[in-house]
C-alpha positions in Angstrom: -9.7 50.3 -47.0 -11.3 47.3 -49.0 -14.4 47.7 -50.7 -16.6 45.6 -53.0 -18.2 46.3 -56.7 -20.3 43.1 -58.1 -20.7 42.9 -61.6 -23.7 40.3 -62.7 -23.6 39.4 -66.5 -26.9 37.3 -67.5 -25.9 34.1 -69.7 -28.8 35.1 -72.1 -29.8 38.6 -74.2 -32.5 39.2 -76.2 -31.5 39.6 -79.6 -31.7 43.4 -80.8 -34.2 44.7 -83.0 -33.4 46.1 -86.2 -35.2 48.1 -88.9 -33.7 49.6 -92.3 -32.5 52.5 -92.8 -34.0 54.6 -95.8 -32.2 54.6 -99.0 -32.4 57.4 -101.8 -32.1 55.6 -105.0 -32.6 56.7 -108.5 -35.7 56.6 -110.1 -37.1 53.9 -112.0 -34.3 51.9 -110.0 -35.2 49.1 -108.0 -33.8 49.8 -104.3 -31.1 47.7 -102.7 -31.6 45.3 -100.1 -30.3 46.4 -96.7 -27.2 45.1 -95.6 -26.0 45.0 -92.1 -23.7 47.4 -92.6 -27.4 49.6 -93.4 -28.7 48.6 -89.7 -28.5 51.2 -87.2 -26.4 49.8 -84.3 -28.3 49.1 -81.4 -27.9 48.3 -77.5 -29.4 45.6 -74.9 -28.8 45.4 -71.2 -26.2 42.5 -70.6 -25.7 42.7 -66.8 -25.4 45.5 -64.1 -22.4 46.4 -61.3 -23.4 47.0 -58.0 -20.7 49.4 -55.9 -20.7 48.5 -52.3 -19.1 51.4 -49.8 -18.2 49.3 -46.7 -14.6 49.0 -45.4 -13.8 46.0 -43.2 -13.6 48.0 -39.9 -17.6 48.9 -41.0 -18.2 45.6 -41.7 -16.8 44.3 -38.8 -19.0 46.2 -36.5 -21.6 45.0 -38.2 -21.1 41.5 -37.4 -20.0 40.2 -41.0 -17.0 40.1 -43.2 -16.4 41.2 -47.1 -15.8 37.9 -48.5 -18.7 37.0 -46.4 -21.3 39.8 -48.0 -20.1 38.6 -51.3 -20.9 35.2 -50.8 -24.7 35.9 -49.7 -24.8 38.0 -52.5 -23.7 35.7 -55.0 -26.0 33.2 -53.6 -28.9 35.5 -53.7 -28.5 35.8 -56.7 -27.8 32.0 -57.9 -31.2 31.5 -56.6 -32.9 34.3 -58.3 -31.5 34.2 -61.4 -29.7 30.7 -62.2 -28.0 31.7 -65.3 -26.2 34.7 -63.8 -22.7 34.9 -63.5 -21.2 37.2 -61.6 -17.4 38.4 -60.8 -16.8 40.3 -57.5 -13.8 43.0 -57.3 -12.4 44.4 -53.9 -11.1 48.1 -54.3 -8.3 49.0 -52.4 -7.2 52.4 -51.4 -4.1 53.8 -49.6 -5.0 54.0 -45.9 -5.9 57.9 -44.8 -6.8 58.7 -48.0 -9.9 60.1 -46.7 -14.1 60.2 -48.6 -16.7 58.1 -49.1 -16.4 54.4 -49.1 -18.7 54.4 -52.2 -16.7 57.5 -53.9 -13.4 55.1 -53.7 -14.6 52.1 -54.7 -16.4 53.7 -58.0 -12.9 55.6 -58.6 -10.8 52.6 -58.5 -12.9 50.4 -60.3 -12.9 53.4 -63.2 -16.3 54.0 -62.9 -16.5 57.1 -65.9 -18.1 59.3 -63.9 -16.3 58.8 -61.0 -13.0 59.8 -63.2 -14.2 62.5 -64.6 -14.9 64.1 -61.5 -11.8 63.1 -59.9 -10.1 64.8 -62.8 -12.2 68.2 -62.1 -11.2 68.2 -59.1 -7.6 67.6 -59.5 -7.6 70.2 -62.0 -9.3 73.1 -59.7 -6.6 71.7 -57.0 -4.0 72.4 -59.6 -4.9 76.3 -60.0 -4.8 76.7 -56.6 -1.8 75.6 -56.0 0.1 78.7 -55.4 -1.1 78.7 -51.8 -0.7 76.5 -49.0 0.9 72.8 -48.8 0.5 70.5 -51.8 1.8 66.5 -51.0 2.0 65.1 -54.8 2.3 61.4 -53.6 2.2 60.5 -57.6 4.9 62.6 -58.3 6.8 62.5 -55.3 7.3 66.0 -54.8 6.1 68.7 -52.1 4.7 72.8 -53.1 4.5 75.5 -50.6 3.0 78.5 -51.4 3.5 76.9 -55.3 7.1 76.7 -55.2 8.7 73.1 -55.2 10.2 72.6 -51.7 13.5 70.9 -52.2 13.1 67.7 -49.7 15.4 65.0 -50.0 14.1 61.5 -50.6 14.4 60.4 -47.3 12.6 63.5 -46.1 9.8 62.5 -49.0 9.4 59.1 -47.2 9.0 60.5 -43.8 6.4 63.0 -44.7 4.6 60.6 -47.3 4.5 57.8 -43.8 2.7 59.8 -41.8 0.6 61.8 -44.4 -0.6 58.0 -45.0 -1.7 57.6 -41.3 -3.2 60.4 -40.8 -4.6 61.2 -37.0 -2.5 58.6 -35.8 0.5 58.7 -34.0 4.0 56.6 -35.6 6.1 55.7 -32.6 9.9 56.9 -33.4 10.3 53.2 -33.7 7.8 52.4 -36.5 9.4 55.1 -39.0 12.7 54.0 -38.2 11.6 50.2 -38.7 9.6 51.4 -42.2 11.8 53.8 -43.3 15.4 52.6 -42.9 15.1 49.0 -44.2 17.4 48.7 -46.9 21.0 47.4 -46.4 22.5 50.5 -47.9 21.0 52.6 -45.0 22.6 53.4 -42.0 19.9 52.4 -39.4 19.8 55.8 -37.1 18.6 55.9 -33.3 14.9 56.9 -32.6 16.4 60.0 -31.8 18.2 60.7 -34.7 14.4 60.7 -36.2 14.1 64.1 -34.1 16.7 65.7 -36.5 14.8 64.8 -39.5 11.5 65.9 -38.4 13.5 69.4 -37.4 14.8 69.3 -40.7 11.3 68.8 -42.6 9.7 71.4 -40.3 12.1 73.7 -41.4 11.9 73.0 -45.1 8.0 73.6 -44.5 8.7 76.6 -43.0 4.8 78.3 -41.6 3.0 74.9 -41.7 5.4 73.1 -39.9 2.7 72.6 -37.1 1.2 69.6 -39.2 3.8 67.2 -38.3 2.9 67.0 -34.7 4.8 66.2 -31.7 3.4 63.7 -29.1 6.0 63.9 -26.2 7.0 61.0 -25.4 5.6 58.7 -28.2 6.1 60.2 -31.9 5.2 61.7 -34.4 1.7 62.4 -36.2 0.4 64.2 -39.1 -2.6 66.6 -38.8 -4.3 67.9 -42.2 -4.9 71.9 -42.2 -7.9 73.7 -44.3 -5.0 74.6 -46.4 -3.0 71.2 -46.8 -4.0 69.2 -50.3 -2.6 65.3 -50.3 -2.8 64.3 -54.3 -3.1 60.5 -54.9 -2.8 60.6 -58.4 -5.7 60.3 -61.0 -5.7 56.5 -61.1 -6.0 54.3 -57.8 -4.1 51.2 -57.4 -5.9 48.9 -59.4 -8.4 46.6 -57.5 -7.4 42.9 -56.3 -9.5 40.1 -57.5 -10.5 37.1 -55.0 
């Protein structure tokens, strides 16, 4: 999912305006001059950010492009306001990772009040964790009923590859092609998948039923009321063009 935050920073500011601050002085004694260390410190607009929620599928649909809503923007603006420069940020998040377009983007461009309310949520997830299925993807680790379930790393992987797609369907041939790349690995038939799914169901134990069989074609995980996927606090940090 790609979305756009535009951040406009005017060439000129006005300068701030400053008053003195009251002194208490001895009497008879002439008062000091303020110094600028006196001045109460003060704050002018410099610029503004503009969050865009629109992935490229959206986009798409609506006959346009994201480099090409950045560059009408940008020219917009070049004709409105000469001296602006502007920088434009595309946010990227993992794909199925689910909320508002706008909600991402603010949260991976570390928009503060985006963060904080990540963090609240992550934190009300945390106490509640003693029921249902947690996938950490940050931490690499899986809680059932707020125990650590002991899944092997290549168990991990073929949760974390479908919990990534979610609602779709991996062909046998996909996860063995994405998960069995390395030299080290002995590169199993598609079937061989069907003894490491049996193996994760089991190690899941009463929500096995969200990694889903489709006869015939694969695999495909489907998120239960009771199933959390955590991300992490941060989100990959956002790609410049």
């Amino acid at each position: 999912m790609s979305n756009i935050a535009l951040l406009e920073r005017p060439a000129s500011t006005r300068a701030p305006h400053l008053r003195p601050v009251p002194r208490f002085v001895e009497q008879d004694a002439p008062a000091a001059p303020a110094t600028p260390e006196d001045l109460p410190a003060t704050r002018s607009p410099r610029g503004f950010a503009l969050y865009v929620g629109l992935d490229e599928i959206k986009a798409a649909g609506a006959g346009v492009s994201l480099p090409l809503l950045v560059d009408a923007l940008r020219r917009t603006l070049a004709e409105l306001a000469p001296e602006a420069e502007t920088h434009a940020t595309v946010a990227l998040a993992p794909h199925g990772s689910g909320g508002r377009d706008l909600d991402v983007v603010r949260l991976a461009l570390h928009e503060p009040g985006a963060i904080a309310r990540a963090k609240a949520a992550t934190e009300t997830e945390e106490k509640n964790e003693d029921y249902g299925v947690t996938v950490d993807i940050s931490r690499k680790r899986v809680l059932i009923d707020g125990e650590s379930a002991a899944f092997t790393y290549k168990e991990f992987e073929l949760l974390q590859y479908l919990v990534l797609r979610e609602g779709r369907t991996i062909e046998r041939s996909e996860l063995v092609g994405a998960l069995w790349q390395a030299p080290e690995d002995e590169t199993p038939g598609e079937r061989t998948i069907d003894v490491h799914v049996r193996r994760l169901r089991a190690k899941l134990g009463r929500y096995e039923d969200i990694v889903r069989t489709v006869r015939g074609v694969g695999y495909r995980f489907d998120r239960h009321a009771d199933v959390v996927i955590r991300y992490g606090h941060g989100t990959p940090s956002p790609d410049r063009f």
